[in-house]
C-alpha positions in Angstrom: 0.0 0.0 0.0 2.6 2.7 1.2 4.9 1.7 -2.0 2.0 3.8 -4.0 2.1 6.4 -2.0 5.6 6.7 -2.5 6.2 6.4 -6.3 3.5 9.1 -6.3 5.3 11.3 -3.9 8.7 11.0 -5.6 7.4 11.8 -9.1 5.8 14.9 -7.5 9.0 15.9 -6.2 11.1 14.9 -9.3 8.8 17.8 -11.1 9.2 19.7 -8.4 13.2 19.9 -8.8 12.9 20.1 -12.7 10.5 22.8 -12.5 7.6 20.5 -14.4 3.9 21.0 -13.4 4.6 23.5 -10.7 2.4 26.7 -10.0 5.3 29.0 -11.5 5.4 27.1 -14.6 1.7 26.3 -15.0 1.0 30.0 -14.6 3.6 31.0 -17.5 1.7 28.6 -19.5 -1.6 30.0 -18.7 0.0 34.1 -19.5 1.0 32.8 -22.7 -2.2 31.4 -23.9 -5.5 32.0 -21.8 -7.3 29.7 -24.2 -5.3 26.7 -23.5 -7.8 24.2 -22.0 -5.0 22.6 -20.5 -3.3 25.1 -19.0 -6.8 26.1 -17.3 -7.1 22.8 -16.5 -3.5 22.2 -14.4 -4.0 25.4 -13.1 -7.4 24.5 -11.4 -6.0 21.5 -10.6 -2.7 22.8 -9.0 -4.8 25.1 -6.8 -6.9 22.3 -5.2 -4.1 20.3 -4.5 -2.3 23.0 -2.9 -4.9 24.7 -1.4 -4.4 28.0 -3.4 -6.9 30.3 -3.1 -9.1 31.9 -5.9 -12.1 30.6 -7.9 -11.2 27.1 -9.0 -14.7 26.8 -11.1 -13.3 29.7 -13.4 -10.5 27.2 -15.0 -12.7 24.6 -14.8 -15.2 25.8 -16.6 -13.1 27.7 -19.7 -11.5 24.2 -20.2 -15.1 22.9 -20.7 -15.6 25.1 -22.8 -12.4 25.3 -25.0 -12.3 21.6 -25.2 -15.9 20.6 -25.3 -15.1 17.4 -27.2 -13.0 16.1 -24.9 -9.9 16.6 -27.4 -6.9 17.3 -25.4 -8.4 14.7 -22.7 -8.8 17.1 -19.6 -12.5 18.1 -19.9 -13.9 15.0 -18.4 -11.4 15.2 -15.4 -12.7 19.5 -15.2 -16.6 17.5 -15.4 -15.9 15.6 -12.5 -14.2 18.2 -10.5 -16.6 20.5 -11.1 -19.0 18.5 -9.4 -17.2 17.5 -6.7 -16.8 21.2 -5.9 -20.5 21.8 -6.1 -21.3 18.4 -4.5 -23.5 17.8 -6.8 -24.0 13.6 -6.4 -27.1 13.0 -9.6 -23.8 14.8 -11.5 -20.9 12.5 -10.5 -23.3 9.4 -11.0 -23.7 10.7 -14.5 -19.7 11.6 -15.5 -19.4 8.1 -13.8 -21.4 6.2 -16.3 -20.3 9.2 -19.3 -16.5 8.8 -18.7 -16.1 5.0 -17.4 -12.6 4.9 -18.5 -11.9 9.1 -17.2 -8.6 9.5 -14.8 -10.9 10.8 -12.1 -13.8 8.2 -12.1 -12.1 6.3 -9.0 -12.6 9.7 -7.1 -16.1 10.1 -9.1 -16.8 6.8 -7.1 -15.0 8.1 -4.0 -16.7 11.5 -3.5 -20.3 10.0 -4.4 -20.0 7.4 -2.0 -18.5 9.9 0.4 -21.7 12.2 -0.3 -24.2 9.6 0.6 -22.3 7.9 3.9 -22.1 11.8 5.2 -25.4 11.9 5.1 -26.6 8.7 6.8 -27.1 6.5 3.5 -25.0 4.1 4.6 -26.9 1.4 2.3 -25.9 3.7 -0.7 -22.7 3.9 0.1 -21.7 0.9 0.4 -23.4 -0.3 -3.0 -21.4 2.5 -4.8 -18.3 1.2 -3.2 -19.4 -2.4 -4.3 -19.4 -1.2 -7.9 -15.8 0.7 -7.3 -14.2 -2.5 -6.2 -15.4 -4.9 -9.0 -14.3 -1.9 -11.2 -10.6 -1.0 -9.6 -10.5 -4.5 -7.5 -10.9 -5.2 -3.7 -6.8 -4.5 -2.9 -7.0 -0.8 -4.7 -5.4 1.4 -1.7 -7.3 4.4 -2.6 -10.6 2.7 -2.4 -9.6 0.5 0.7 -8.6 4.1 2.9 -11.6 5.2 1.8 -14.4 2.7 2.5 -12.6 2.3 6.1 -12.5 5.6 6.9 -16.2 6.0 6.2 -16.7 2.6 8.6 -14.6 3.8 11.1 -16.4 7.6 11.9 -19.8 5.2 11.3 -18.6 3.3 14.3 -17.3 6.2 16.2 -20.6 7.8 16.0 -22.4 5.2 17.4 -19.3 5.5 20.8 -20.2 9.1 20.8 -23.6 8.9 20.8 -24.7 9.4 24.5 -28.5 7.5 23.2 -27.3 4.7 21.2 -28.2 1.7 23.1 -26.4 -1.9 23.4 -27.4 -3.1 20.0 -26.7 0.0 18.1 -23.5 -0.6 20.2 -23.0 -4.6 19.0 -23.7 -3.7 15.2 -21.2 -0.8 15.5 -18.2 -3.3 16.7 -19.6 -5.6 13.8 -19.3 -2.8 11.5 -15.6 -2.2 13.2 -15.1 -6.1 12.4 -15.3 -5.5 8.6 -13.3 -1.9 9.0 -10.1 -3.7 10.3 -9.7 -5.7 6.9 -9.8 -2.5 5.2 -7.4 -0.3 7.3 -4.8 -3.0 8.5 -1.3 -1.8 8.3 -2.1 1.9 8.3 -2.8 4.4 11.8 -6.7 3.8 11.2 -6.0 -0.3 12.2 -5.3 1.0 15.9 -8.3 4.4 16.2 -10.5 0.9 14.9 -9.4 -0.9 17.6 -10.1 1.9 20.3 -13.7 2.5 19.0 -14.4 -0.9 19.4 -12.4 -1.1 23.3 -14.7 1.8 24.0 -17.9 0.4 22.5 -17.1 -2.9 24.4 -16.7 -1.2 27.9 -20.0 0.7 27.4 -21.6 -2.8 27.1 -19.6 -4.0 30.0 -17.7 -6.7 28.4 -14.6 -5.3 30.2 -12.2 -8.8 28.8 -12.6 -7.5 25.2 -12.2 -4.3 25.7 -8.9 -4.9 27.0 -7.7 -6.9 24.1 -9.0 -4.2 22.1 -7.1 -1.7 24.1 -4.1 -4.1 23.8 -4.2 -4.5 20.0 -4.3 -0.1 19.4 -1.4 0.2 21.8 0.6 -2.7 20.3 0.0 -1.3 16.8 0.2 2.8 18.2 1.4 3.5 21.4 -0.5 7.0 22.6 -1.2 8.6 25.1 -5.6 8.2 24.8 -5.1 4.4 24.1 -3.0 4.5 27.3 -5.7 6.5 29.3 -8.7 4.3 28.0 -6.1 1.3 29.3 -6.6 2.9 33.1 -10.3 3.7 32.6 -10.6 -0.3 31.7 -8.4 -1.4 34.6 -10.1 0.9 36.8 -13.7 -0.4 35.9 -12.6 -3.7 36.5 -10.8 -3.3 39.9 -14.6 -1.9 41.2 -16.5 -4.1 40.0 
């Protein structure tokens, strides 16, 4: 998993030293021809990656326009984008089925399944993150980050929620279950681990909560794993 990350993060830096794709040299490219759909393109690109400010949509938008045939091969990535920015989910699902074979429909898949487990849909979700892996297959890293992360703050809800009762409770550490095959190897395995020590010592079951507690500190040693440790050991001592 991390040996992606890290081809990625050395080509960025290889352009970075040869002066290829950075904002100084995008930004020449866009002074000496404002019509470029390309340049527009790179440049709204660049800025979200970056975090630049100023009005993304702008570049987006003229490299629509410029290019609306999809010539140079950047107007389907400035579609997708585009949505993302307005959050516009009936959009993606569109470009998704439009542009099956675009750059950016992992991320089309991504932020719509993202979309729908913000807002509850958890049933939605998943199904567009079933269709992502038969697409991009079950070990894609990107995918795999993503569909834990959206497990893990599902199940970390439920431990914060001061009303959620034992069941809510049980099917939250199932749901943690099925995150850990997802996140292992990464920082996420061991905050999946803690949810699930907590969400055991709220239902009393103080042995598994400790083995939970165990597993985060083996894999992470911090300092709240090592507090929730005494809160466990002091629950048990009174009881």
């Amino acid at each position: 998993m991390y040996l992606q990350v890290l081809t990625l993060f050395l080509i960025k830096m290889t352009d970075y030293n040869n002066g290829v794709n950075t904002y100084g040299s995008i930004k020449k490219m866009l002074d000496d021809n404002p019509v470029d759909p390309v340049a527009n393109y790179l440049m709204a690109d660049k800025m979200t990656s970056n975090g630049i400010e100023g009005d993304v949509k702008v570049y987006l938008e003229k490299t629509i326009s410029l290019d609306p045939l999809n010539e140079k091969g950047y107007t389907d990535d400035a579609k997708f984008m585009l949505a993302y920015i307005k959050e516009d989910p009936v959009s993606i699902e569109s470009l998704i089925k439009e542009y099956p074979n675009s750059e950016k429909v992992k991320d089309g898949y991504i932020n719509l399944a993202s979309y729908y487990g913000e807002k509850g849909d958890y049933d939605k979700a998943d199904q567009i993150y079933s269709d992502a892996f038969v697409k991009f297959r079950k070990t894609d890293f990107d995918l795999m980050q993503s569909y834990g992360g959206m497990l893990l703050n599902k199940g970390y809800i439920t431990m914060k929620d001061e009303k959620s009762t034992k069941e809510d409770r049980e099917a939250a550490i199932k749901t943690l279950e099925k995150c850990l095959e997802y996140v292992k190897g990464t920082v996420n395995e061991a905050s999946t681990y803690y949810i699930m020590s907590d969400l055991y010592l709220q239902n009393k079951n103080i042995k598994k909560a400790n083995e939970c507690i165990d597993m985060a500190i083996s894999i992470y040693d911090k300092k709240s794993y090592q507090e929730q440790k005494v809160k466990i050991n002091k629950q048990e001592a009174s009881k």
